[in-house]
N, C-alpha and C positions, 0 to 999 in steps of 0.2 A: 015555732020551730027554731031551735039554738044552731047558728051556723059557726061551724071551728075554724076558728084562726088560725090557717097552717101557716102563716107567715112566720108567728111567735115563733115557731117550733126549728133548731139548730139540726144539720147532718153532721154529726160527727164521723170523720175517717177510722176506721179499726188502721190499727197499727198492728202487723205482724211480729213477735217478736224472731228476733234474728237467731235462726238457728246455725253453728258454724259442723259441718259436717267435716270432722276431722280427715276421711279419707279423700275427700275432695282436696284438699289442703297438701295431703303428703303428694299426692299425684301432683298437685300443681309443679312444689317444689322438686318433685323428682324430673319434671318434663324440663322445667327451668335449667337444674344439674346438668341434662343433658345435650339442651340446645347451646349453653355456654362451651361444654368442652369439643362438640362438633364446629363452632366457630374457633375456638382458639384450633381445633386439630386441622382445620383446612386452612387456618393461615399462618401457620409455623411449617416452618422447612420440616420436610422429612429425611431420617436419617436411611442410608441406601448401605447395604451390607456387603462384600466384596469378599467372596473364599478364592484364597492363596491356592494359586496351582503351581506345578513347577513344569516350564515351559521354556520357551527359548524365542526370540526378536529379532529382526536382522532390519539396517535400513532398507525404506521403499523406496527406491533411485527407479526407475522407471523410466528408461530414455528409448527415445529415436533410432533407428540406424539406418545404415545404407552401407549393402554390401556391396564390396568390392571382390570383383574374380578377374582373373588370366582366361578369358572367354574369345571367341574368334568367330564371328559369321560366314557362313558362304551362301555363295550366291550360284543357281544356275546357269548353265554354259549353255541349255537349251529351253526353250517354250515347250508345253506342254501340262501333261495329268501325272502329278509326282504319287509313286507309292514306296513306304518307310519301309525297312526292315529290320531296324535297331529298335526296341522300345527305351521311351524318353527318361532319362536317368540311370540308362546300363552304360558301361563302361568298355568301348569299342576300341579292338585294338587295329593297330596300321594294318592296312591294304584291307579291310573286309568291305563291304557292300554294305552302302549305307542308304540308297534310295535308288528308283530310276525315272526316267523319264518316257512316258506314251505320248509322241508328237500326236498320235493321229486320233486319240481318245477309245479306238477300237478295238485292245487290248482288252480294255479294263475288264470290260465282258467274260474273257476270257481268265482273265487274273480272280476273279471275283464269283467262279460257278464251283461252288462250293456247297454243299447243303448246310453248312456250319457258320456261316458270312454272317446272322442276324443274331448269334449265340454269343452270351457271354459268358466268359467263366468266372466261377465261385469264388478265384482271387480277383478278376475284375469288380466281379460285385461289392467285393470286401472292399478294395481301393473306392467306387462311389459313396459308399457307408461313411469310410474314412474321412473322405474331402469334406462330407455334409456335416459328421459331427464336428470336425474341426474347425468346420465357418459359423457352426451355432455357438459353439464357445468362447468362441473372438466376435463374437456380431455385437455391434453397437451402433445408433442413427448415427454416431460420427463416422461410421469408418463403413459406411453404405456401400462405397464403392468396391467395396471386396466381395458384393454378389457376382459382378464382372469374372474376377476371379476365380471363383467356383463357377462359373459356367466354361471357364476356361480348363479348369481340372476336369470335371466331369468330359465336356467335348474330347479334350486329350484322352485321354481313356478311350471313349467311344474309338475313335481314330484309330488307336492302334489295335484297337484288338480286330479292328474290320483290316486293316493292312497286314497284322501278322496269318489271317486267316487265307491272304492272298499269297503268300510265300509257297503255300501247297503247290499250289500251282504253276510257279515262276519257271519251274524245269521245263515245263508245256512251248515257252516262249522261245524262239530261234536267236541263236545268236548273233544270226548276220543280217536281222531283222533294221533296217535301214532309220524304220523309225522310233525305236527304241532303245534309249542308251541306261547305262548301268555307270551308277558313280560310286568308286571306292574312294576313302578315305585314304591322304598319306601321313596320318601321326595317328596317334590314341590319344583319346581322350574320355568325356562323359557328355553323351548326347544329352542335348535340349531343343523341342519345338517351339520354343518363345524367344521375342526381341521385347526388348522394352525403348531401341536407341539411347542407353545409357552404356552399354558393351566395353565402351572406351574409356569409362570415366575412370579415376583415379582417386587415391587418397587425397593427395596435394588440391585435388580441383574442385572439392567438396567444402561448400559455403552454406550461409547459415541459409540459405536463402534454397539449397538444394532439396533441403528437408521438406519443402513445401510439395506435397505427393498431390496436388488437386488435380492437374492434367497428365498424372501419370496414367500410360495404357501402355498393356502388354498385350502383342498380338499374336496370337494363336499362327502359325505357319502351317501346320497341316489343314490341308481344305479339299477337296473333291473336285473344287474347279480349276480350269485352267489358268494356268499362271504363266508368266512372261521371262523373254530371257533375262539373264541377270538380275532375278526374283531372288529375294531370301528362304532358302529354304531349310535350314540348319544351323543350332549353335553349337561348336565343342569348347569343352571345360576342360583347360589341357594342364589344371594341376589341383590337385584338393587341399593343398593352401590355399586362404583365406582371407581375408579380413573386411572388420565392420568399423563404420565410422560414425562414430554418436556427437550428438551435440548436448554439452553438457551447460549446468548454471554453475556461478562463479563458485557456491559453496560447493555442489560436488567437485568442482576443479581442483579446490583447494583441498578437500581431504582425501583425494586421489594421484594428486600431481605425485608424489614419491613413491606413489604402487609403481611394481614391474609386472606383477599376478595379480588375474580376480577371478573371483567367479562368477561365472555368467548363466542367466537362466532364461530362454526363449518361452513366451507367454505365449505361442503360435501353441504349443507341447508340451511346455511344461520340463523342457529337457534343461540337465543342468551340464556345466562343464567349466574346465578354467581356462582363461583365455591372457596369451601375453596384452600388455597396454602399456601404448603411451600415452601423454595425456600433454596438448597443448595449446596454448593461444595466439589465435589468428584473429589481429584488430581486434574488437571491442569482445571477439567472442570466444568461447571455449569449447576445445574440443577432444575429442579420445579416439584414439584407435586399436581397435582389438583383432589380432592375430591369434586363429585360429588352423591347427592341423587337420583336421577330422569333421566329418556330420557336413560337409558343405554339399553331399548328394542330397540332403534333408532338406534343404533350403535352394533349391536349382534354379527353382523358378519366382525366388521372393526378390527384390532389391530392395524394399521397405521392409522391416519387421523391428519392432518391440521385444525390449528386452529392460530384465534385471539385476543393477548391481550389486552383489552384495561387499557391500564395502566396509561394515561392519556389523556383528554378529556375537549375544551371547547365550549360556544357558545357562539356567537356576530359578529361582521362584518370580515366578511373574506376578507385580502388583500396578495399581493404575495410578498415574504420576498425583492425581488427586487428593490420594489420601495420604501424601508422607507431608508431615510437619517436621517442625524444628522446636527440642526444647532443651532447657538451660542444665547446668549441672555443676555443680563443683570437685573442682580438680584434687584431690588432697593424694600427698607422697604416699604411692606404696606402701612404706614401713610405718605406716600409721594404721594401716589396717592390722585387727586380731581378733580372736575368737574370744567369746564371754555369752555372759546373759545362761540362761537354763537350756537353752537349747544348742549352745554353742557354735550358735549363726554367727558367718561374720560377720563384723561390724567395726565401728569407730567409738573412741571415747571421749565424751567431752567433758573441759571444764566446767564444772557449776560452785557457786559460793550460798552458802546455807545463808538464813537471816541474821544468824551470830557473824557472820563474816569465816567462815570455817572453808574451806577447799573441800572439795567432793567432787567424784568423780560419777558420770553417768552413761551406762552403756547403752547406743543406737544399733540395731540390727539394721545392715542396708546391704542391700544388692549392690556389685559393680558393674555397672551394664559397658563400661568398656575401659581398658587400660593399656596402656603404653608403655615403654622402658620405666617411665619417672611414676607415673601419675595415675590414679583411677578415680572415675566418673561417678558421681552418687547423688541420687537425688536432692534438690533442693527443697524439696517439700517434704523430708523424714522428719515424723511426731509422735512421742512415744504414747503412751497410753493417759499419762497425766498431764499430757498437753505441753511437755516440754518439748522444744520447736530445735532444728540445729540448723544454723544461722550464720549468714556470711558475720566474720569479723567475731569467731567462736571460737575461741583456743581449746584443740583436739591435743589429748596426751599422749606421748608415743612410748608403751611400758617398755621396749624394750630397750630403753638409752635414759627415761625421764625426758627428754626434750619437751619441745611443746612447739604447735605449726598454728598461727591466725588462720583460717578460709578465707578467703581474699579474692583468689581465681576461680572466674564463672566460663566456661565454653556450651558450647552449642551441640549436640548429637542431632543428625537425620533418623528419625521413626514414624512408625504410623501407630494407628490406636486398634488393639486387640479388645475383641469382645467375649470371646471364646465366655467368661463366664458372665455377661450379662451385664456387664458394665467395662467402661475403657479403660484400658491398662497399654503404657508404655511399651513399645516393643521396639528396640533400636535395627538401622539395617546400614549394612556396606552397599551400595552401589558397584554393579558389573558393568552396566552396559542401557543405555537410556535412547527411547526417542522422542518423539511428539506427544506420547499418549502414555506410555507405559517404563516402567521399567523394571531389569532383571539384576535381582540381589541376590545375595551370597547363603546359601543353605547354610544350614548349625555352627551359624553364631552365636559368640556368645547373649544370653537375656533377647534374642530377636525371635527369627519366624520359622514356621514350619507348613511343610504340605498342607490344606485343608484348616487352616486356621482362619478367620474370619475375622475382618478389619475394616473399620468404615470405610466409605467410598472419598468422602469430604472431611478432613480430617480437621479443617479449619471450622466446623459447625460445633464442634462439644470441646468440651476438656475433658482431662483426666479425671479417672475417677465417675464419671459423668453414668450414670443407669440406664443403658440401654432399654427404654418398652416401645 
């Protein structure tokens, strides 16, 4: 029996031959195409678009104040259960009845049997509405402590409408009732049921230090319990002259010191008005004071309130200070400019010399994007069609004299970059009126901006010229 030598015997590898599967290939390279341009598109600045509106700016001065009034407290001449008869903010004239006094508390009963005592009316109701919205509008964790104060509107309220419900009945009470007295007023004025102990204070007394409102409380004077002789129970406001005293910073000082007038807008309301001002410094600090005739019944019970100056103010096309650049231009005279070329655009004409040495003259169409008595502004980068360039230190011909002017002078225009068709274009602008963030330029100028025209936001990210995708 013959046994095989499988040692002899070699495995050879099949070898596959390589098949290249073209659609595999484009797919590669197309997935390749597209992971390159999502890295270049997430790490290149994006360009941010900005449509021109025509609107108006004013500065944000936002100050402090503390009013000052011609204000007077009085104090009771007896102990007792005081009931109101003025409501707080009406304007009370001499000798009327403005409160009394029940020594013995046993009246009240009587003042108070009404079937109407628990009702409130539909402009009561409207006055609670009013207070809340107004404290949700001004509410911020800084200024926390003005729930006090709405609890103090609301209660006033409450107060009087349970006191004016007791007047029905005051006829009921004897005159020669031992324990019950009756106080008239000897001037007119404009009732208030709050003291804050600032009553006194003055313009001249008002430091920077006054401004600090942390431990200010104002105390509600109508109460239901008995109160003591020589208790506070009334304030009059015996003139609706005014004034508020703000504390300002050095720069407001200095762009307001030579106002007489401003206008003035209460962020409590939203109410605007103009208000006399002076404006001065006491030691390291600065300060203003505004005289006002009118609306001091609006404010009766504030000594703290917020306010805004408008100290300057303008209108016309609003753009964001981001997108204005600055670019170069050459100045050339006036009478250098004329009409030529086939379309009889204006333009400039420059010297040129042939290869023979021959003079020739070559006309540029250019836009004036701004001019003065002497001079108009024309791009520096005008190139005709055959790639001739017009060039500082270019002698321009002036047909009407033959003279001839070098370009020499380069100045500077404020513009931003217009996109309107898809790539950046030049648009010059005047300045009206600027603050922090924005500013308000001058409608139909000339080669500048218009309503609803759309201009980068960063005007320093492209050039001219440059393809908006």
């Amino acid at each position: 029996m013959k046994h095989r030598n499988y040692q002899s015997r070699k495995v050879v590898k099949y070898k596959r031959p390589v098949n290249l599967n073209i659609g595999v290939i484009i797919f590669g390279i197309i997935f390749l195409y597209i992971v390159i341009n999502v890295i270049i598109y997430l790490n290149k600045e994006h360009l941010s678009i900005y449509e021109v509106s025509e609107n108006n700016i004013a500065d944000d001065n936002i100050c402090k104040g503390i009013i000052i009034r011609d204000e007077t407290v009085y104090n009771t001449e007896n102990a007792g259960y005081v009931n109101f008869y003025i409501r707080e903010g009406e304007r009370v004239a001499k000798n009327s009845l403005v409160y009394t006094i029940d020594e013995s508390g046993e009246l009240f009963d009587t003042l108070s049997a009404s079937e109407d005592m628990d009702k409130l009316s539909n402009e009561e109701n409207d006055k609670i509405k009013n207070s809340i919205t107004s404290f949700q509008k001004t509410y911020s964790n800084d200024t926390f402590s003005n729930v006090y104060n709405l609890k103090y509107d609301v209660d006033n309220i409450l107060y009087e409408a349970t006191n004016f419900n007791m007047i029905k009945n005051l006829d009921s009470i004897s005159s020669d009732n031992s324990f019950f007295h009756k106080f008239k007023i000897n001037k007119s004025g404009v009732i208030s049921y709050s003291i804050d102990s600032m009553e006194g204070l003055t313009a001249d007394e008002v430091k920077k230090d006054t401004f600090s409102n942390e431990a200010y409380k104002r105390v509600q004077l109508r109460t239901d319990e008995l109160i003591e002789r020589n208790s506070p129970v009334f304030k009059l406001v015996t003139d609706e002259k005014w004034s508020i005293v703000i504390s300002l910073t050095r720069e407001q000082y200095s762009r307001i010191k030579e106002k007489d007038r401003i206008k003035v807008t209460f962020i409590k309301n939203d109410l605007s008005t103009v208000a006399n001002i002076e404006s001065y410094k006491k030691g390291d600090s600065y300060f203003a004071r505004l005289d006002l005739d009118n609306y001091m019944i609006r404010f009766l019970n504030d000594r703290y309130i917020d306010i805004e100056l408008t100290i300057n103010s303008a209108s016309g096309l609003k753009i964001p200070k981001t997108s204005i650049i600055e670019k170069e231009f050459y100045k050339i005279p006036i009478d250098y400019f004329t009409t030529g070329g086939d379309s009889n655009k204006n333009g400039l004409i420059k010297e040129v010399y042939s290869e023979n040495g021959e003079l020739e003259f070559k006309f540029f169409p250019t836009e004036i994007y701004y001019e003065d008595e002497e001079y108009g502004y024309v791009d520096t980068l005008l190139t005709l069609e055959d790639g001739t360039k017009l060039e500082q230190n270019d002698y321009l011909h002036n047909e009407k004299n033959g003279e001839r002017y070098q370009i020499s002078e380069v100045a500077t225009l404020e513009g931003v970059y217009n996109v309107n068709k898809g790539y950046a274009v030049f648009r010059r602008i005047e300045k009206e009126y600027e603050n922090k963030e924005y500013c308000i330029v001058k409608k139909d100028t000339l080669y500048g901006l218009s309503v609803y025209d759309h201009i980068v936001l960063n005007g320093d990210m492209i050039e001219e010229q440059s393809i908006i995708y």
